[in-house]
N, C-alpha and C positions, 0 to 999 in steps of 0.2 A: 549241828553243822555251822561253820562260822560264817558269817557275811561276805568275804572275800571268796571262800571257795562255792557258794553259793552265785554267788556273780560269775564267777569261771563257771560255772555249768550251764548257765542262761545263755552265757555268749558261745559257748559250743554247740548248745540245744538250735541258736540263735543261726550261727554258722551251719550245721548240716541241714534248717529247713531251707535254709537261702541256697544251699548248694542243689538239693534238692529242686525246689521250685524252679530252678535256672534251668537244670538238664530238663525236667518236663517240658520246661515252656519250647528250649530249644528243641526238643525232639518232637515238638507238636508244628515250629514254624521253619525249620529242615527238614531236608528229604539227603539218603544218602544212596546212589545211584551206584551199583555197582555194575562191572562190566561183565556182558555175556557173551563177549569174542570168546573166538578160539586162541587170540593172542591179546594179552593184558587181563587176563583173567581176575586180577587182584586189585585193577585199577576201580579208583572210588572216585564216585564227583559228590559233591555236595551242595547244594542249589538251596534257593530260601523259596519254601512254598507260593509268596505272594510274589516271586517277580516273576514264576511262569503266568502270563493273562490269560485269560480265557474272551478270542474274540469275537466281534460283535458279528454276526452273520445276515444280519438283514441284507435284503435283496432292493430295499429304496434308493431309486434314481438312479437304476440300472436301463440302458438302454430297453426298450422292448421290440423282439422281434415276434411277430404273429405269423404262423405255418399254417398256410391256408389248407382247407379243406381237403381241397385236390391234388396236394403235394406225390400223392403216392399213384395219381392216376394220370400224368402226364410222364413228357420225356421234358429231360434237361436242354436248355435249347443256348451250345457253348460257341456254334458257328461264325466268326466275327470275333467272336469276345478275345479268345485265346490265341495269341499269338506267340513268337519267338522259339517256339517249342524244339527241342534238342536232346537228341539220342546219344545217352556213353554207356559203353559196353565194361562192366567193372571187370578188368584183367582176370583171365582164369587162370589159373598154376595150382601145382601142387599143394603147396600153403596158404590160399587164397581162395580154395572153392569155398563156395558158401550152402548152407546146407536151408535153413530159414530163415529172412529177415526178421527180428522183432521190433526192431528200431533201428534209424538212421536219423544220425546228426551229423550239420556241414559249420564246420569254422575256418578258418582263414586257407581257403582254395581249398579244403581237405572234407571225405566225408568219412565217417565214423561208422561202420555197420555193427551191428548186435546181432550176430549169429546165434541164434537160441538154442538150436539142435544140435550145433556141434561145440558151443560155450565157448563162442570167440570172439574178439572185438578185433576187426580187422579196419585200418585206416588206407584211403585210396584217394589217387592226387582227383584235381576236380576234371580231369579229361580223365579216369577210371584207371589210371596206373595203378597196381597195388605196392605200399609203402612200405608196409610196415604193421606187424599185429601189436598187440598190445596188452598184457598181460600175459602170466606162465601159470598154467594148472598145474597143481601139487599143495601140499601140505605144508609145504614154508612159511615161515614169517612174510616173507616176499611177494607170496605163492594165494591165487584165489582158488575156489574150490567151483562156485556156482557164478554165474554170472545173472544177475536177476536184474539190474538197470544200473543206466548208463547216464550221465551229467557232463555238460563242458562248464567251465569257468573262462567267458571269451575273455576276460579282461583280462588273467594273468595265464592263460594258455596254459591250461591242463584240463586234461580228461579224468573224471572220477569215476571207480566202479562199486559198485554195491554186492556184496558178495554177500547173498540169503544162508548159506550154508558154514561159512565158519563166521559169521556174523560178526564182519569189518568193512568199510569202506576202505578203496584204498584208491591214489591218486599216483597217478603218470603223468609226464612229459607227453607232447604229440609223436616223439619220435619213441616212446615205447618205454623210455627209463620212469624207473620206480622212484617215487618222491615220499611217501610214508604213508600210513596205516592208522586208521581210529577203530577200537574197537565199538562195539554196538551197545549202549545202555539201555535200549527197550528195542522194541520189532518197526522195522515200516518195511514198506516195499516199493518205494519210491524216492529220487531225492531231487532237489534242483540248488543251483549257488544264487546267492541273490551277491549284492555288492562286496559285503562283510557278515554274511549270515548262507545258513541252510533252512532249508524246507523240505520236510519229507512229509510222505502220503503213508497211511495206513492201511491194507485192506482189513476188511469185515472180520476174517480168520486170525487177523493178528491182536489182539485186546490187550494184551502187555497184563497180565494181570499181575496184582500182586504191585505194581506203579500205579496210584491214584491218580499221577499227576496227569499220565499220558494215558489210561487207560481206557481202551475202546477211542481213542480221538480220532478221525480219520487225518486232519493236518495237524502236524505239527511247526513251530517254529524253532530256530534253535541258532546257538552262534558256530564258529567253525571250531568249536571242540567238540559240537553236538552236546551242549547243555541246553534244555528246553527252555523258550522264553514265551513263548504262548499257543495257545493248542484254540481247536476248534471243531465242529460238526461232532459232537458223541453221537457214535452208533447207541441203540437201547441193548439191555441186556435180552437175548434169548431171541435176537433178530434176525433176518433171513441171511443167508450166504451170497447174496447175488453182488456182482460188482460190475462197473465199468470200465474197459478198456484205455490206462495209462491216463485218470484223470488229473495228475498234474505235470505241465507242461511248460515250455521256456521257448518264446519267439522272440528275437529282435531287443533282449536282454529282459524284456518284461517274462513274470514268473506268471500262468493263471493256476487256476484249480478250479473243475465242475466237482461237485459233489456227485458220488453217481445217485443217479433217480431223483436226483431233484431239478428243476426247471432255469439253472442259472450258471453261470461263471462269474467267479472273483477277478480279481488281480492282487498279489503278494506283495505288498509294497512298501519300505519302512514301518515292518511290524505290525500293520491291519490290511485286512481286506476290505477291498476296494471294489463296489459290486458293479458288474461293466454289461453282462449279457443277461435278460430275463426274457424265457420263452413262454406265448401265448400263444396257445392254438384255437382256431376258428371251432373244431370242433373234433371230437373224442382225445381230448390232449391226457397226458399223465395227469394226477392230480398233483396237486402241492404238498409238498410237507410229508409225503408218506417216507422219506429217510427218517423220519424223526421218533416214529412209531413200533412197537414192539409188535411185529407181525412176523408169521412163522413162514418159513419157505416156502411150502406147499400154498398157505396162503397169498404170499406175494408172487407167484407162480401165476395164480389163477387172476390176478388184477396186471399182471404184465401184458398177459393174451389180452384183456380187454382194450387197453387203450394205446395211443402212439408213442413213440417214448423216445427220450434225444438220445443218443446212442451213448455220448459219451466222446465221443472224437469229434475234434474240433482244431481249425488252424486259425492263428491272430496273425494277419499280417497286417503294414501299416493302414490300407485302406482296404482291403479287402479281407471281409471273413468268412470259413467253410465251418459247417456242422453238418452233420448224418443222423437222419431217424429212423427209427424202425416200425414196425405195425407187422404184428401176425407174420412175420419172415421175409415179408420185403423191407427193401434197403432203399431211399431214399436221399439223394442230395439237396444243399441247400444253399448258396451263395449271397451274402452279404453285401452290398457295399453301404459303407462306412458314411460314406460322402452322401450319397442321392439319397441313403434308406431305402433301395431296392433290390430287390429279390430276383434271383434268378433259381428255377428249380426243378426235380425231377427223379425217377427211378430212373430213366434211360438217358442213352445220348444219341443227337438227332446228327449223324452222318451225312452228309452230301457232297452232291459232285465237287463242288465249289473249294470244300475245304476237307480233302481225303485225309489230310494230317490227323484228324480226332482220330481214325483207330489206333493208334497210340495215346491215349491221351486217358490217363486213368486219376482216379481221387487222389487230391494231394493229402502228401504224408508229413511234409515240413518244409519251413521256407532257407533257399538257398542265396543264392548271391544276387548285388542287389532286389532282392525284397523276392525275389520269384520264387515260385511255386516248385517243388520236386518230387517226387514217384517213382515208383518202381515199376517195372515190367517182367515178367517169366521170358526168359529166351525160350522156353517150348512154345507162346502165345506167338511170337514173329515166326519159329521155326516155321510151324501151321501155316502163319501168313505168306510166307515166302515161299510153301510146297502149292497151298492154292493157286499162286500167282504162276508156280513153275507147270504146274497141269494146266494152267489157263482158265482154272474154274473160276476165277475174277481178274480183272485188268487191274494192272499194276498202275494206280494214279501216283502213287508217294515222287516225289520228289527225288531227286539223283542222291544229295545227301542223304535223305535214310536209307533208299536200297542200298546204297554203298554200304554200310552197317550190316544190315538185314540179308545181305546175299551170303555172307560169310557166315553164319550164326549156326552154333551148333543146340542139337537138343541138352546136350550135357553143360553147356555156356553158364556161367554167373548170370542173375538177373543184370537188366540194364536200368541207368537213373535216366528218368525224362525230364526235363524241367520245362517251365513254359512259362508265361505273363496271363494276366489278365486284366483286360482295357476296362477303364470306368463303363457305367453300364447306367 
């Protein structure tokens, strides 16, 4: 063989290990995402394994709140505290009956319901007009199938919805028009918008397998194509099924996340969490750290019953915050302020002559216009109260404004929003 073609064969040999070597390295520090919508089937993202982070989750220099002993054996004492409180009756029509709340959200005078049972998003002015629905079931490009959770983006005024079943997000107008569609790269079942970014939650059932990046993560971060930028809490492999009810959430443009069964809340904030709540209990509290651990459901079954445990629902308003605990089947509340560091708490609520308003007055579900507190009520719980009040078996204290409400109310009625304040404490 001559020297020349000897040398051609070195630089070829030379050429395919280099070609070689390159695609491994790239296919070791790429990831190639493809989509499991029902629309965009074909579509591929491609990400570099090191920019999704994985972030830091400590719980240091997290305020501490301590849940005293006695939390589950007194009543809530709201009397004084809560004021402003206001009854709207959400419009009833054809199109607009509601079958189950799952969620309600309020932005610019409008609230947003998530009818679960009958898979509708119905929008209503902030005195209960009904506006306008908000998405079309069907199998369209256009079209959701499931409606699993609900997102606003205040800053540019759209509604998103997350459709579990043909697995896409898709984004509306407030008045109802269609703005477009992302298919789904892996599973969540939650999302929120932060400025220029998303944040989706994962339950326990969804592990994206077969995705390392995201797999088993309960948050995800991500930018608004939903490519992954940093992930956090891994569930263990072969761990219980149990979850918390909607733990992440968007108050007053802040995004939080409780991890369920752990003892804390984040804040989502330029790409880390930001730890703001850490729960201490005086006594039989959850333990720490048990999300972290490979326990079987029947086992984490039998450590549930034992100790008190934060339920998972929680509201951030600017000076005042709610959490809810559990113990053995009772429901406990628990009020926050911000300001003094004092607690207000209880299973029950303490009614008197002084202040008839609290029987209307239920646990807040999200904050409405300037900063107040809002809830729901069943028009069959008023019907009841207003058939007592008509047989005379209790005296009608309410004030002229709610009877005026409450006389008219039918059992078949939409639920009503209450809203109210709460005075520093």
């Amino acid at each position: 063989m001559d020297v020349n073609k000897k040398k051609h064969i070195l630089k070829l040999s030379f050429f395919v290990f280099t070609l070689f070597f390159n695609c491994t390295n790239e296919s070791k520090n790429n990831v190639s995402l493809k989509s499991i919508g029902a629309s965009g089937r074909n579509k591929q993202i491609k990400i570099k394994t090191e920019a999704v982070k994985l972030l830091d989750v400590n719980n240091k220099g997290a305020t501490k709140v301590v849940i005293p002993s006695d939390v589950f054996n007194s009543n809530i004492e709201l009397n004084g505290i809560i004021y402003n409180i206001d009854l709207i009756p959400l419009e009833t029509t054809s199109e607009s009956i509601i079958g189950s709340i799952h969620n309600i959200l309020f932005d610019s005078d409008s609230y947003f319901i998530h009818d679960i049972r009958n898979n509708k998003l119905l929008r209503f002015s902030e005195n209960g007009k009904f506006l306008n629905s908000i998405g079309t079931i069907g199998n369209g490009p256009n079209e959701l199938l499931r409606i699993r959770d609900v997102a606003i983006n205040t800053e540019k005024k759209f509604i998103s919805i997350l459709d579990s079943k043909s697995r896409k997000i898709c984004r509306y107008r407030y008045s109802g028009e269609f703005i477009d569609s992302k298919p789904f790269y892996y599973m969540v079942s939650e999302h929120e918008y932060g400025n220029n970014s998303l944040v989706f939650g994962a339950s326990i059932a969804q592990k994206n397998k077969g995705i390392p990046l995201v797999e088993s993560f309960r948050l995800i971060l991500a930018d608004t194509n939903v490519i992954p930028l940093g992930r956090a809490f891994k569930t263990p492999e072969n761990s219980f099924i149990y979850a918390t009810k909607r733990p992440l959430r968007k108050f007053n443009n802040s995004i939080y996340y409780h991890q369920p069964f752990s003892n804390g809340i984040w804040k989502v904030e330029d790409g880390v969490l930001i730890p703001v709540i850490k729960f201490e209990f005086e006594k039989n509290g959850f333990p720490d750290g048990v999300w972290k651990k490979e326990i079987s459901t029947k086992k984490f079954k039998s450590i549930l019953d034992k100790y008190m445990t934060f339920s998972g629902e929680f509201i951030m308003s600017d000076s005042i915050y709610f959490f809810r605990f559990f113990n053995k089947g009772e429901v406990s509340d628990l009020y926050y302020n911000k300001e003094s560091e004092e607690i207000i708490y209880g299973k029950g609520i303490k009614i008197n002559k002084d202040n008839p308003e609290m029987v209307l007055y239920r646990s807040p579900i999200g904050i409405g216009k300037n900063n107040s507190f809002f809830t729901k009520i069943e028009a069959m719980s008023l019907f009841s109260y207003r058939q007592a009040v008509e047989e005379k078996e209790i005296k009608n204290t309410l004030k002229t404004k709610y009877w005026e409400v409450i006389k008219d109310i039918k059992q078949t009625d939409n639920p009503l929003i209450v809203t109210y304040k709460i005075k520093d404490f």
